[in-house]
NUFIDO-576193 format. One record per atom (N, C-alpha, C): y, x, z; residue number from 1; residue in three letters; chain. Coordinates in nm, 4 decimals. Each point is the difference from the previous one (the first is absolute). Layout:
<pts>
+----------+----------+----------+-----+-----+----+
:       yy :       xx :       zz :   i :  aa : ch :
+----------+----------+----------+-----+-----+----+
:        Y :        X :        Z : NUM : ALA :  A :
...
+----------+----------+----------+-----+-----+----+
</pts>
This chain:
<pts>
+----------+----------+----------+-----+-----+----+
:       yy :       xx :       zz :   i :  aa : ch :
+----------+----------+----------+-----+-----+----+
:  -0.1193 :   0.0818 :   0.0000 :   1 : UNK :  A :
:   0.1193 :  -0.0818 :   0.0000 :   1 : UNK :  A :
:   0.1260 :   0.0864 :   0.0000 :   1 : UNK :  A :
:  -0.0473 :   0.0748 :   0.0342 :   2 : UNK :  A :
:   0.1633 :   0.1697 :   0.0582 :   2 : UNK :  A :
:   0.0176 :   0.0177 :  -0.1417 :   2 : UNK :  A :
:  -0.0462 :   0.0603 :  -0.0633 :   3 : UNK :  A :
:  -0.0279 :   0.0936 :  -0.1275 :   3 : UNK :  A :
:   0.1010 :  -0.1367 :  -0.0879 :   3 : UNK :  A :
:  -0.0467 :  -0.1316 :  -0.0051 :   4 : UNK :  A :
:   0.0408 :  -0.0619 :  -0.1216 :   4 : UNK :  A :
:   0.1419 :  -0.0315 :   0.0404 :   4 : UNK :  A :
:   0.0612 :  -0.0124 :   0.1180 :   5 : UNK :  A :
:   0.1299 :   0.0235 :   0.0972 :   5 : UNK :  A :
:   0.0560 :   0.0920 :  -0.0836 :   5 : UNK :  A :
:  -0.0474 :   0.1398 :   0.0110 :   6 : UNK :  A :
:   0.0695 :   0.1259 :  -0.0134 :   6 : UNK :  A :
:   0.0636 :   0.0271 :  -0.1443 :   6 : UNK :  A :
:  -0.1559 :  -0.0761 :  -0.0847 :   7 : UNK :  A :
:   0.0491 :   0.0349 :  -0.1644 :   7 : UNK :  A :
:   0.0860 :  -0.0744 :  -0.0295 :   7 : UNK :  A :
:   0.0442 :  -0.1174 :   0.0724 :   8 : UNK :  A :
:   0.1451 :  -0.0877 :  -0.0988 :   8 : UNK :  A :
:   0.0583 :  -0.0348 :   0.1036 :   8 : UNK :  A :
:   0.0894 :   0.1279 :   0.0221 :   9 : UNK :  A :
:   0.1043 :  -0.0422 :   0.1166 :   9 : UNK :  A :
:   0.1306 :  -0.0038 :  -0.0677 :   9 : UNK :  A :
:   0.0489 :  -0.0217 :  -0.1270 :  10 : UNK :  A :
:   0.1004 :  -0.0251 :  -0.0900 :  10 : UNK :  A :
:  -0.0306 :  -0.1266 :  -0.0419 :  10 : UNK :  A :
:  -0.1009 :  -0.0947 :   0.0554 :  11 : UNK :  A :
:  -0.0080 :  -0.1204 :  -0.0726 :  11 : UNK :  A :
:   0.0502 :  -0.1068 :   0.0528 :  11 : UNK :  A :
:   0.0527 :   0.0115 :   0.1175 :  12 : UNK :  A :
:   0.0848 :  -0.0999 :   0.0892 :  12 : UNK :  A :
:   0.1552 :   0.0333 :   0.0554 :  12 : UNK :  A :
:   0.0731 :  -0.0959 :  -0.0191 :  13 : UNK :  A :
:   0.1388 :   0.0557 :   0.1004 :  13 : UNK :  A :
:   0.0979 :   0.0715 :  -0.0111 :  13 : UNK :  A :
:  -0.0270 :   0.0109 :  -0.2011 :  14 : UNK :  A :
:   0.1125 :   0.1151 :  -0.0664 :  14 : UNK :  A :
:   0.0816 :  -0.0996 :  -0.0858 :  14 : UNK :  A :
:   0.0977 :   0.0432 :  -0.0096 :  15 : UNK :  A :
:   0.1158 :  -0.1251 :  -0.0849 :  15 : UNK :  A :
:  -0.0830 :   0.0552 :  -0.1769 :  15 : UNK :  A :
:   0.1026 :  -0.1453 :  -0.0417 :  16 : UNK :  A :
:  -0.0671 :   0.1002 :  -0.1596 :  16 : UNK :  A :
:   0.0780 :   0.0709 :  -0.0688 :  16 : UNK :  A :
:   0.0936 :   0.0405 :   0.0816 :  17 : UNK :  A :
:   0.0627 :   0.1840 :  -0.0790 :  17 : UNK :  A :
:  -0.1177 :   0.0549 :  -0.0315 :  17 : UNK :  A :
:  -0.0580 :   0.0206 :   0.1576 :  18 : UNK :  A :
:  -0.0989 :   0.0666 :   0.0409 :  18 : UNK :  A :
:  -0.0953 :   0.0213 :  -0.0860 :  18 : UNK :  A :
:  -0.0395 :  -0.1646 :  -0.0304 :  19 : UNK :  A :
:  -0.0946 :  -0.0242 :  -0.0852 :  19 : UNK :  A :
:  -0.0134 :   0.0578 :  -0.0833 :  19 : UNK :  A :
:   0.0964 :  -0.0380 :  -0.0605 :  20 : UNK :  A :
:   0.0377 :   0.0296 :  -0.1660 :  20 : UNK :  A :
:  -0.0386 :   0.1964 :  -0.0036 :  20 : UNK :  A :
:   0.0865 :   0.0507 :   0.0823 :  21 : UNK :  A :
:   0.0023 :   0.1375 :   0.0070 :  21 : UNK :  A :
:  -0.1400 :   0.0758 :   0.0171 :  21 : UNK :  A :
:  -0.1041 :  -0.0599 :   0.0750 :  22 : UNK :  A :
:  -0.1389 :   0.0189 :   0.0226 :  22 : UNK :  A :
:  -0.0724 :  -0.0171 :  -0.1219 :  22 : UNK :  A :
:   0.0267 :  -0.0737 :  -0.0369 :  23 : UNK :  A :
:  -0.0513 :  -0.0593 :  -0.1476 :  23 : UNK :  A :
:   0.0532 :   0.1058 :  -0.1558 :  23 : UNK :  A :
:   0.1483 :   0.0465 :   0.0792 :  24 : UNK :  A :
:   0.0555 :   0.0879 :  -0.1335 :  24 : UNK :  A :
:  -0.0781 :   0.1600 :   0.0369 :  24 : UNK :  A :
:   0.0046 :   0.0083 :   0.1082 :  25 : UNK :  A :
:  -0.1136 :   0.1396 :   0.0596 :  25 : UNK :  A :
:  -0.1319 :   0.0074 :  -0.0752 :  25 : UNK :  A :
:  -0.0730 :  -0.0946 :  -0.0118 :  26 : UNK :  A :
:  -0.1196 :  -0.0205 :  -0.0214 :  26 : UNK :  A :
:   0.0270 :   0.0081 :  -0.1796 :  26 : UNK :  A :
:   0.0435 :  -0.0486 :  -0.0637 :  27 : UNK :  A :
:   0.0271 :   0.0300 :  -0.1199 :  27 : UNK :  A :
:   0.0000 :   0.1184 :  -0.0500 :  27 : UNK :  A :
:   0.1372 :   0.0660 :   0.0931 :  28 : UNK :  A :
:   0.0351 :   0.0806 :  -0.0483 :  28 : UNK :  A :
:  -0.0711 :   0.1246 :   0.0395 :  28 : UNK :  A :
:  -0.1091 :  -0.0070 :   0.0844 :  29 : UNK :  A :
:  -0.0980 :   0.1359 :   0.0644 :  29 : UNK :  A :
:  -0.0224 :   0.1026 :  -0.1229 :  29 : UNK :  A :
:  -0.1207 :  -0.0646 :  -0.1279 :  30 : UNK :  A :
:  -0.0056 :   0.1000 :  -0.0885 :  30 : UNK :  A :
:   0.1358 :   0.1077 :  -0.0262 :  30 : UNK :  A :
:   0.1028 :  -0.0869 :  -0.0157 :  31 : UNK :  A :
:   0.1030 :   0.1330 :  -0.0377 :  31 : UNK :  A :
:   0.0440 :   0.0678 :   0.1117 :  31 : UNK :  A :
:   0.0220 :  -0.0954 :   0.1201 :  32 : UNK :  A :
:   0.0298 :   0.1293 :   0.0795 :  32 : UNK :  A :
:  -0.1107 :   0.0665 :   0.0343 :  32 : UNK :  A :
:  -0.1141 :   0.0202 :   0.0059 :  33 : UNK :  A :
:  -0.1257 :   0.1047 :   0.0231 :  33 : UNK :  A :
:   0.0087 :   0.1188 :  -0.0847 :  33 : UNK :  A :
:   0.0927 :  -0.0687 :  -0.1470 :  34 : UNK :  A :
:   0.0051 :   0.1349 :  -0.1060 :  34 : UNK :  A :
:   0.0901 :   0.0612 :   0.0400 :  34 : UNK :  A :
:   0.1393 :  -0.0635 :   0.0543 :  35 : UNK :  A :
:   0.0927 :   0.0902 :   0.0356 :  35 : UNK :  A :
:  -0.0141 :   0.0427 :   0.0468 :  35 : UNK :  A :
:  -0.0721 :  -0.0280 :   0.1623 :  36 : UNK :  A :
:  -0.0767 :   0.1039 :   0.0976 :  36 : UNK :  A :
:  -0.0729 :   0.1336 :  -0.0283 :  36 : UNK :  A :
:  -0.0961 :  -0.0719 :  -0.1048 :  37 : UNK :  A :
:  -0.0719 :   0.1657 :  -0.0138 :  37 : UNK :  A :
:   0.0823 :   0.0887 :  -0.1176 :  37 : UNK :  A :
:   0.1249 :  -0.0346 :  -0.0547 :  38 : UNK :  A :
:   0.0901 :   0.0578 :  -0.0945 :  38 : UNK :  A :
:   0.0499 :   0.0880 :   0.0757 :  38 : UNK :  A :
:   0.0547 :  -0.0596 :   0.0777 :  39 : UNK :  A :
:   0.0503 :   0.0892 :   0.1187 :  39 : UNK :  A :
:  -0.0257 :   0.1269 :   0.0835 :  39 : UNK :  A :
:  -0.1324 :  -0.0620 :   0.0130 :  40 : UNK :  A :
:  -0.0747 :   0.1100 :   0.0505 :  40 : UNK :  A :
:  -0.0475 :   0.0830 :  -0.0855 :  40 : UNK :  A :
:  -0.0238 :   0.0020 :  -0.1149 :  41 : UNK :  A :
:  -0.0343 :   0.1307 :  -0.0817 :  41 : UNK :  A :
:   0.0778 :   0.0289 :  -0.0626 :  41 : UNK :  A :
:   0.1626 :  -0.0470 :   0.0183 :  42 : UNK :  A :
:   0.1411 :   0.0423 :  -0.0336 :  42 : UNK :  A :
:   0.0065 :   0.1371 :   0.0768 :  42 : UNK :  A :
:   0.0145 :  -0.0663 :   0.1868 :  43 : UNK :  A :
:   0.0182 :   0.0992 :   0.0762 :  43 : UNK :  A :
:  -0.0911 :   0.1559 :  -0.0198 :  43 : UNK :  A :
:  -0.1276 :  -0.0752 :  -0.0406 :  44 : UNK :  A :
:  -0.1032 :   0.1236 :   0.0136 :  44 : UNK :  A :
:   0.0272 :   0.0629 :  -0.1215 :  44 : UNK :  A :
:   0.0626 :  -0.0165 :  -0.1137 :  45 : UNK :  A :
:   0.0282 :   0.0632 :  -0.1088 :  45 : UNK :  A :
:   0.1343 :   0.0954 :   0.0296 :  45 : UNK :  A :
:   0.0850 :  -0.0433 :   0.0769 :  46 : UNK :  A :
:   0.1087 :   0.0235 :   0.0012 :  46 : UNK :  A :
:  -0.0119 :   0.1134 :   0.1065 :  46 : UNK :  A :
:  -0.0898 :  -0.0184 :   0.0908 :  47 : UNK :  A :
:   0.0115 :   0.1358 :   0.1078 :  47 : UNK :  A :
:  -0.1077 :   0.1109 :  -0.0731 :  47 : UNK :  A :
:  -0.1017 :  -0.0360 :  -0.0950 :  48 : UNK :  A :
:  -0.0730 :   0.0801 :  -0.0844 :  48 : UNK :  A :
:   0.0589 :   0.0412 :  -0.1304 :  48 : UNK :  A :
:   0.1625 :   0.0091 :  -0.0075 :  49 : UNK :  A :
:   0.0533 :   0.0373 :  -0.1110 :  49 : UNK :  A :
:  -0.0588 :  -0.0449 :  -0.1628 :  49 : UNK :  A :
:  -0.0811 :  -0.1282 :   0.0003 :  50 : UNK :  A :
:  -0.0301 :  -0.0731 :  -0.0990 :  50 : UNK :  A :
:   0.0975 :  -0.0827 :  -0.0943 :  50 : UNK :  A :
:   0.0563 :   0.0832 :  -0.0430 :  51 : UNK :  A :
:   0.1312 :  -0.0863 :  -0.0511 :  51 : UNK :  A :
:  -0.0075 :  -0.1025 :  -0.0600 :  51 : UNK :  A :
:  -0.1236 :   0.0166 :  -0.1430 :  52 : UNK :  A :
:  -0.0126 :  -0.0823 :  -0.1075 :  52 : UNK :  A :
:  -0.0678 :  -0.1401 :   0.0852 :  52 : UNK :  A :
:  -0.0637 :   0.0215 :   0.1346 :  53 : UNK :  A :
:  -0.0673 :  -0.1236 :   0.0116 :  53 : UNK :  A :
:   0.1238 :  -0.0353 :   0.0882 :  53 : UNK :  A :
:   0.0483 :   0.0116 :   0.0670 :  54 : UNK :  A :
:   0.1192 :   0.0026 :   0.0767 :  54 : UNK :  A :
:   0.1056 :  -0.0972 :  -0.1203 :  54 : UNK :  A :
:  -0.0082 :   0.0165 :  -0.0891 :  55 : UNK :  A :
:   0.0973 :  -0.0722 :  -0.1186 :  55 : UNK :  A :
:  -0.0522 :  -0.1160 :  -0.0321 :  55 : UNK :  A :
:  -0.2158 :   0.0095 :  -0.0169 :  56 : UNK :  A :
:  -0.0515 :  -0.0851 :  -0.0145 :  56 : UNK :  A :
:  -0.0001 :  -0.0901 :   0.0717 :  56 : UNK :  A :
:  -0.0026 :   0.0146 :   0.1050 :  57 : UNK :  A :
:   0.0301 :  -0.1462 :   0.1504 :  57 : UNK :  A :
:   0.1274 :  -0.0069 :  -0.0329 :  57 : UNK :  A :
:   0.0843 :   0.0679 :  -0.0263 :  58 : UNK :  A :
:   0.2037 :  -0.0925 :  -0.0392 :  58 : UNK :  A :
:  -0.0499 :  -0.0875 :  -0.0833 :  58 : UNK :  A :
:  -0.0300 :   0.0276 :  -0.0924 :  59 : UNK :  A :
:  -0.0132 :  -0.0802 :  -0.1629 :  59 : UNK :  A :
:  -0.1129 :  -0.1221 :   0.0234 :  59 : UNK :  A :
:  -0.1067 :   0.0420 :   0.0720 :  60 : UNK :  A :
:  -0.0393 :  -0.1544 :   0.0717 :  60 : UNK :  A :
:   0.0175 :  -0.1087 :   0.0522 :  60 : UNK :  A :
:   0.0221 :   0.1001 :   0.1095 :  61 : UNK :  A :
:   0.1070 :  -0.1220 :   0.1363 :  61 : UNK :  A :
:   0.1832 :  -0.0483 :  -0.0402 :  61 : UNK :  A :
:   0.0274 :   0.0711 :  -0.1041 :  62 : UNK :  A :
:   0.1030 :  -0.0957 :  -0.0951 :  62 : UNK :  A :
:  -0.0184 :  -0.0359 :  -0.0800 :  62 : UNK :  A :
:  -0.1505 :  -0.0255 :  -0.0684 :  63 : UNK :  A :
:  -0.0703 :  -0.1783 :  -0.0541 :  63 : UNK :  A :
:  -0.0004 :  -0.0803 :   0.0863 :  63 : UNK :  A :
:  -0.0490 :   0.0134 :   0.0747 :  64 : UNK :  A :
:  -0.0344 :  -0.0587 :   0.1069 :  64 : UNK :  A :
:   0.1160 :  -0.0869 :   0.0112 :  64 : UNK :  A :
:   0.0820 :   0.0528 :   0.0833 :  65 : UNK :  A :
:   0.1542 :  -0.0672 :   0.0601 :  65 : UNK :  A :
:   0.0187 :  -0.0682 :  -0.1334 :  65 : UNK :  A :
:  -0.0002 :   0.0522 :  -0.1540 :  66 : UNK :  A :
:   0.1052 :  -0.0412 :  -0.1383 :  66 : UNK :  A :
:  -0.0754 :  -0.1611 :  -0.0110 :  66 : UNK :  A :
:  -0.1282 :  -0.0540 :   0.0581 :  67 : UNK :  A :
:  -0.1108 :  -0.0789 :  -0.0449 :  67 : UNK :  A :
:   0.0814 :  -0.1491 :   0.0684 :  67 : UNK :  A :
:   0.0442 :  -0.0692 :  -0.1186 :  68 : UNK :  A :
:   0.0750 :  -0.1087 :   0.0873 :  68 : UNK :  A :
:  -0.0703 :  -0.1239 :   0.0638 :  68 : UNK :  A :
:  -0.1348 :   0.0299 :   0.0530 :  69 : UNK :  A :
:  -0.0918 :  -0.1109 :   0.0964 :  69 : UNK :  A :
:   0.0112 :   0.0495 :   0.1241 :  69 : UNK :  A :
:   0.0177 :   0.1676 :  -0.0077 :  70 : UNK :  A :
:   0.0081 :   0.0577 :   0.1135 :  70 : UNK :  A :
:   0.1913 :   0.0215 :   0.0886 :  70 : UNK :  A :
:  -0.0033 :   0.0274 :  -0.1277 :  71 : UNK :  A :
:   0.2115 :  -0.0219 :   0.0573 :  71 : UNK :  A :
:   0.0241 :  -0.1014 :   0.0739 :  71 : UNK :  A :
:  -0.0549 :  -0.1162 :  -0.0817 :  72 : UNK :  A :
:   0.0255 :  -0.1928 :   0.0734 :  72 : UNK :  A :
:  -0.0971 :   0.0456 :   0.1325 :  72 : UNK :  A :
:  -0.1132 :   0.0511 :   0.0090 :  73 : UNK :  A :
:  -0.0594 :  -0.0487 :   0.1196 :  73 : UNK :  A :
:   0.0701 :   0.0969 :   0.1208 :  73 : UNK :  A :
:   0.0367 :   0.1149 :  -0.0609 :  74 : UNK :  A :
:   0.0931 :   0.1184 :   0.1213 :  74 : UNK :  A :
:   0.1045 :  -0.0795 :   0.0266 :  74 : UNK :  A :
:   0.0918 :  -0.0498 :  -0.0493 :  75 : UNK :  A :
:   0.1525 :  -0.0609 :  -0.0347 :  75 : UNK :  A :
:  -0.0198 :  -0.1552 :   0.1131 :  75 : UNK :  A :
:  -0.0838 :  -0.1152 :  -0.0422 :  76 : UNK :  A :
:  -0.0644 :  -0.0698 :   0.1376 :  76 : UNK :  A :
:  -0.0559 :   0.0502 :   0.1085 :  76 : UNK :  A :
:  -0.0789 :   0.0766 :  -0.0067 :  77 : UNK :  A :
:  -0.0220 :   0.0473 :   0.1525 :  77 : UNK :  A :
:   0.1249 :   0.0571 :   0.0597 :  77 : UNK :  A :
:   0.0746 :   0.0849 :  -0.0705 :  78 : UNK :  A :
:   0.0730 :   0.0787 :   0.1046 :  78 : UNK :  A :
:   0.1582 :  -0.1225 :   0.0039 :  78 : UNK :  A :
:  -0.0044 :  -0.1604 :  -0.0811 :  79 : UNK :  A :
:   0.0860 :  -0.1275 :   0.0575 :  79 : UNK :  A :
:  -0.0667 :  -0.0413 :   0.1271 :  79 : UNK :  A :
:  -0.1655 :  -0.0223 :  -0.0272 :  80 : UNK :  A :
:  -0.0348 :  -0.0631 :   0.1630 :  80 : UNK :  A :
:   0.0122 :   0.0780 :   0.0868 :  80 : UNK :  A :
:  -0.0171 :   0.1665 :   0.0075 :  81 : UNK :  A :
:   0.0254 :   0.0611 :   0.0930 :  81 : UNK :  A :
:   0.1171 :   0.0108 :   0.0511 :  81 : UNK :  A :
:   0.0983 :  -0.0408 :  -0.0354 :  82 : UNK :  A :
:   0.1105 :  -0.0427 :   0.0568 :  82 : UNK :  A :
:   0.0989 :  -0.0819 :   0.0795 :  82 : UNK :  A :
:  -0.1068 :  -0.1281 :  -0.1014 :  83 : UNK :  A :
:  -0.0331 :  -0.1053 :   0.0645 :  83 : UNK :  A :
:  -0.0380 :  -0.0502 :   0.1311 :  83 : UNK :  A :
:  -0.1266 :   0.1061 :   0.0036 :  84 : UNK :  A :
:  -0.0867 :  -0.0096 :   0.1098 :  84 : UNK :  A :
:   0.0886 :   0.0894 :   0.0894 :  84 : UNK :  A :
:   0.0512 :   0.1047 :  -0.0125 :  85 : UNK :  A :
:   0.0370 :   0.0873 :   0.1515 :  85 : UNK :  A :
:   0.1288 :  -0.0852 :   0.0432 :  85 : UNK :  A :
:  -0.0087 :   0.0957 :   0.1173 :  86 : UNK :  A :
:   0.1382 :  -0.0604 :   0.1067 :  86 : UNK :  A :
:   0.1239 :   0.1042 :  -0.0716 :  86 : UNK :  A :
:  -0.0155 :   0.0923 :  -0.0716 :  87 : UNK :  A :
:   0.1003 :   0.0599 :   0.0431 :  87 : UNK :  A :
:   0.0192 :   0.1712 :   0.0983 :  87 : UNK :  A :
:  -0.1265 :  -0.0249 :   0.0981 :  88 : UNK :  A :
:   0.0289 :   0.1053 :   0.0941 :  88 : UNK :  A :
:  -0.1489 :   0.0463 :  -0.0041 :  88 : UNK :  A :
:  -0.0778 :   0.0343 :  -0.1286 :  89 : UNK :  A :
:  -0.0766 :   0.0497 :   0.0259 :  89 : UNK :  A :
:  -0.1768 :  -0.0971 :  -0.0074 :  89 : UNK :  A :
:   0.0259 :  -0.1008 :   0.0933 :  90 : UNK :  A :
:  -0.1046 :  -0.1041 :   0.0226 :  90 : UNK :  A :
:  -0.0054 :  -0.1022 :  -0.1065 :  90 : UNK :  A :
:  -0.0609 :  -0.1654 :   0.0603 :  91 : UNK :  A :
:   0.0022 :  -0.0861 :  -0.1177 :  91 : UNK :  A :
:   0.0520 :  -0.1569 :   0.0907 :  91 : UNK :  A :
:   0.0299 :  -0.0573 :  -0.0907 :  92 : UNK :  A :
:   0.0753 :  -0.1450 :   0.0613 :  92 : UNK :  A :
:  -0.1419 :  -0.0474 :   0.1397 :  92 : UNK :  A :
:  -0.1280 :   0.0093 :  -0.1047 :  93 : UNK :  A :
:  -0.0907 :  -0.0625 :   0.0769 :  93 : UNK :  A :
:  -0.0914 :   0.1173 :   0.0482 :  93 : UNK :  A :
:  -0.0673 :   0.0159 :   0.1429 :  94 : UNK :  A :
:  -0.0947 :   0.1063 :   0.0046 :  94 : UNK :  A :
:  -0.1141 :  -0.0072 :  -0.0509 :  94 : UNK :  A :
:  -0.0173 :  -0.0907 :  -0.0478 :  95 : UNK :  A :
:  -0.1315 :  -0.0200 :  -0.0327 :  95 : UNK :  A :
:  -0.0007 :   0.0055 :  -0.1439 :  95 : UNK :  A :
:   0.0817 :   0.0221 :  -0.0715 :  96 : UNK :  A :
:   0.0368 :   0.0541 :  -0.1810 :  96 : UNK :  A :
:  -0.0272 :   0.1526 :   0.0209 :  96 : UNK :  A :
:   0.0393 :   0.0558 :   0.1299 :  97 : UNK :  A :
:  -0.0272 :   0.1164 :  -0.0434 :  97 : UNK :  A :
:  -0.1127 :   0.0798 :   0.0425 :  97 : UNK :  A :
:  -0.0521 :  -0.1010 :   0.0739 :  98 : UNK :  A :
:  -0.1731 :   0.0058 :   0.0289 :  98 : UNK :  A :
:  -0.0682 :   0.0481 :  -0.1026 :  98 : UNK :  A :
:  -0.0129 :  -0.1571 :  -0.0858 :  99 : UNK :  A :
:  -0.0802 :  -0.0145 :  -0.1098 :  99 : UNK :  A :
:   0.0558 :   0.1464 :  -0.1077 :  99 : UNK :  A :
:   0.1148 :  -0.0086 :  -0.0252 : 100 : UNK :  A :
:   0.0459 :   0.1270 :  -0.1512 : 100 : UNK :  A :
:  -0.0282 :   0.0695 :   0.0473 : 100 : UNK :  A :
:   0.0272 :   0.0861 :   0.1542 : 101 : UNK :  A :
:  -0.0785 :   0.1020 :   0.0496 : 101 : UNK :  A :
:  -0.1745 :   0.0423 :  -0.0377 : 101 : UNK :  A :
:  -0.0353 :  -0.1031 :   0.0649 : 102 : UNK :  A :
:  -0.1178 :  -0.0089 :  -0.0576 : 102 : UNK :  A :
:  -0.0562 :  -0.0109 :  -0.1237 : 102 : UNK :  A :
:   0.0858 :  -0.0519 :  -0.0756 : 103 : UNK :  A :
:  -0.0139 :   0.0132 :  -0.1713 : 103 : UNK :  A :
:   0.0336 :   0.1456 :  -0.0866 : 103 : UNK :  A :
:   0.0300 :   0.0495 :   0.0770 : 104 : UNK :  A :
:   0.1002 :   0.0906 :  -0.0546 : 104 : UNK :  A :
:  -0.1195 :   0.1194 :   0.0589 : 104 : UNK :  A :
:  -0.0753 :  -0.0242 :   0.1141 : 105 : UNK :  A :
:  -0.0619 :   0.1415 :   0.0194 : 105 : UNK :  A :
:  -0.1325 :  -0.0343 :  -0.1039 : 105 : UNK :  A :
:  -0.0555 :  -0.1094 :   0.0279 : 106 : UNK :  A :
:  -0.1335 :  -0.0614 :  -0.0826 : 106 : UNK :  A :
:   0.0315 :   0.1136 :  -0.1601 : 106 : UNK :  A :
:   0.0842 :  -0.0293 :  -0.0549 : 107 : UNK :  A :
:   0.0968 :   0.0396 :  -0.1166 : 107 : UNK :  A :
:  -0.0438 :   0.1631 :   0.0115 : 107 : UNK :  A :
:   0.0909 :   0.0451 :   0.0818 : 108 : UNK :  A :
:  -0.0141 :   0.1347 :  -0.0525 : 108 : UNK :  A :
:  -0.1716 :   0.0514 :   0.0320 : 108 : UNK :  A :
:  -0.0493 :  -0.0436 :   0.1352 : 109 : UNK :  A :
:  -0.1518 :   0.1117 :  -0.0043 : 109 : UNK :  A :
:  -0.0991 :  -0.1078 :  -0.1212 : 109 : UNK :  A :
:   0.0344 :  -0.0738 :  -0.0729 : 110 : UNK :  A :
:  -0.0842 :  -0.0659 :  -0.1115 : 110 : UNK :  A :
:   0.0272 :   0.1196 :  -0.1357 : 110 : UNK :  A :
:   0.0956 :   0.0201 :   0.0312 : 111 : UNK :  A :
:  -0.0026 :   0.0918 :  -0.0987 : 111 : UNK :  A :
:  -0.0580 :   0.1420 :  -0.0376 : 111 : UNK :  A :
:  -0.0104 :   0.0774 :   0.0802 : 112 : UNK :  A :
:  -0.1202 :   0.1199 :   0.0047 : 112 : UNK :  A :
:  -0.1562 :  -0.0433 :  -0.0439 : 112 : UNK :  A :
+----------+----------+----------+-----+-----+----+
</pts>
């Protein structure tokens, strides 16, 4: 009974900024997982004096951004996230930032 608690604790008690924003996360995972590992073999190129691949992650990860499904879905998330915060850091509701918290880590270790 714990376990099925634990896996959908974003499924109750979040406004639908929230919603919506959980929902634009989940979409948008494939690309950010690429940007993630772009990144990371940016850095590792870049401290291994790899220039040409070092150029190759620029010239990627600015498809990436140029791709206008992904612009609209960056461009809404970062309206609800605005939406959603107070202002000082936190969010209108605590429990919005429960759930994106939690969406947001699910997110990145899915990606490795």
């Amino acid at each position: 009974m714990l376990v099925v608690f634990l896996a959908a604790p974003a499924a109750h008690g979040v406004t639908a900024a929230a919603q919506e924003f959980i929902a634009l996360l989940r979409e948008h995972q494939p690309v950010y997982c690429e940007k993630l590992r772009l990144r990371r073999a940016m850095a590792l190129a870049k401290a291994e004096g790899r220039e040409a691949d070092y150029r190759a992650g620029e010239q990627r990860f600015a498809e990436l951004d140029r791709d206008p499904a992904t612009a609209k879905r960056e461009q809404r998330l970062a309206e609800l996230e605005r939406r959603i915060a107070d202002g000082r850091g936190g969010t209108r509701d605590p429990q919005d930032l429960d759930a994106i918290s939690f969406e947001r880590r699910k997110a990145f270790y899915s990606c490795d």
